[in-house]
N, C-alpha and C positions, 0 to 999 in steps of 0.2 A: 706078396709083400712080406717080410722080416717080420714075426711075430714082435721081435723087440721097439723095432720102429712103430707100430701099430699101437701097441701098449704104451708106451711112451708119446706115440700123441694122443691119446684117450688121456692121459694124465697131464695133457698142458705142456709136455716138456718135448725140447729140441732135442733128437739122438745127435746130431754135430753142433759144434759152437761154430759160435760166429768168425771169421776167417781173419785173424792176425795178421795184419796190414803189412808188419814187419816180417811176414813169412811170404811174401810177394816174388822173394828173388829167387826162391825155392828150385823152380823150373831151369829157368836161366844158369841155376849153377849146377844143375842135376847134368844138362846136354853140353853143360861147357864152351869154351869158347870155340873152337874148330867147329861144334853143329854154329851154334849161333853167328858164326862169320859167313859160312855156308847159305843160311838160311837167309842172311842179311843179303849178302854179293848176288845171290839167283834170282830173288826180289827185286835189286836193284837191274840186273840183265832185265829179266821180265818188261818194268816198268819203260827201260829205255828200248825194249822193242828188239833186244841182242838175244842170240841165241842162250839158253841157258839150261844147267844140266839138270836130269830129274829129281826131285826133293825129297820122293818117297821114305827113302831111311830116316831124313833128316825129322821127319816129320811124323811117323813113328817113335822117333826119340824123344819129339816135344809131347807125343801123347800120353808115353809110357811113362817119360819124367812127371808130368802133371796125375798123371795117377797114383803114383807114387807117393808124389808131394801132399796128394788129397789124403791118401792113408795116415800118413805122417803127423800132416798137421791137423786131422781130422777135419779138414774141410766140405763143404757141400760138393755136388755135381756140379752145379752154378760157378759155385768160386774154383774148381779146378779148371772150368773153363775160361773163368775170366781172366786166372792167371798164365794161362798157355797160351790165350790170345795178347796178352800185355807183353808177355818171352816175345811174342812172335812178331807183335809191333815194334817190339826195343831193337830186334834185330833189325830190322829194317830201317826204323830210326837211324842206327847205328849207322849203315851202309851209306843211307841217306847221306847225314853229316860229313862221312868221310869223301863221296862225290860231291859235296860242295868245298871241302878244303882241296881239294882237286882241281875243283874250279877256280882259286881264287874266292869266296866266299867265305869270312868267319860264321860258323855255325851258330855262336854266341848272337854277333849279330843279325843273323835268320830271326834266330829265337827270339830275340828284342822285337823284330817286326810281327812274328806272331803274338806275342804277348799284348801286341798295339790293337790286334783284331777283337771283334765289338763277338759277343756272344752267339748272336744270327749269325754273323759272320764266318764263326768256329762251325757252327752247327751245319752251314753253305756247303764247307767245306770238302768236309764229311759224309756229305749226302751223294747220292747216287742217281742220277750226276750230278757235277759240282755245280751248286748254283753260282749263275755269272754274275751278280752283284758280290755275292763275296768274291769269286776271283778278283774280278776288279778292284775291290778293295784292297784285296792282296797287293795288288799289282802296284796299286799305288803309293800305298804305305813303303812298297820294295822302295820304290820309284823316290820317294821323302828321305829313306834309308840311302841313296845312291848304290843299290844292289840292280844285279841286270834282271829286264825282265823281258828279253828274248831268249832264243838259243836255248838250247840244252843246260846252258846255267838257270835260267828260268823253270824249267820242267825241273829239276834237282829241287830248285827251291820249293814247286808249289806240291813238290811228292812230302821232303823232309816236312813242311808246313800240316799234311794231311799227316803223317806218320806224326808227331810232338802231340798234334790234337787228339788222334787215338789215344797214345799210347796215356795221355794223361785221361781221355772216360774209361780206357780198360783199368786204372790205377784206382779210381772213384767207384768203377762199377764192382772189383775185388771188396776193396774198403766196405761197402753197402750190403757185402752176405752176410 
């Protein structure tokens, strides 16, 4: 271990501060928009089960960008990962939103309907695997919303829903280094 790190917590103190919230976008701007469209469009193949191409580079660039960024902004380990995992969510987000104006879908009003989900709900969501009371609630709230909740519009929805939910606890979990 870093003699300096060592010393410095023998003395009560943090060798990095706490991670500037407003330094979030950091990553995201480091790999740019072509990795981040990349990284979004493969996710989005993946998800719907289509062929899709290898991400390795892409994904190298999100690591080395968040290293980067951690030097930079003097970030933790923690917070460069929370914020390469948030890049990584947005882009997906991203693709997300774009396969529902695709569909016929305002992404706005996706949003609206997740914003309608109860906390369990979010948390359902999220989890591995998705617990069926929250889909269902999903479903229904879609259903209140007159959004579809068969087909392929449906899976778009309940991806973009899981992807807004990350991407706002990787936003919280940055914010909390």
């Amino acid at each position: 271990m870093n003699r300096l790190i060592i010393l410095l917590a023998a003395l009560g103190a943090s060798p990095l501060r706490a991670a500037e919230p407003s330094t979030l976008g950091c990553v995201g701007l480091t790999i740019g928009q072509a990795t981040m469209r990349a990284l979004g469009e493969n996710a989005l193949r993946r998800n719907d089960r289509e062929p899709a191409g290898p991400m390795e580079q892409e994904l190298d660039a999100l690591g080395a960008a968040a290293d980067g960024c951690r030097q930079q902004h003097g970030w933790s380990d923690e917070a460069a990962t929370a914020a390469a995992m948030w890049t990584l969510t947005s882009a997906r987000l991203d693709a997300a939103a774009a396969a529902l104006e695709r569909d016929g879908v305002s992404p706005m009003a996706a949003g609206e309907v997740v914003g309608r989900l109860s906390d369990w709900q979010r948390d359902g969501l999220v989890r591995e695997p998705i617990d069926a009371g929250a889909l269902d609630a999903l479903r229904q709230l879609a259903v209140e919303a007159r959004l579809p909740t068969q087909g392929i519009v449906a899976h778009h929805l309940v991806w973009f829903t899981v992807m807004l939910i990350k991407e706002d606890n990787e936003r919280a979990r940055f914010a909390a280094m």
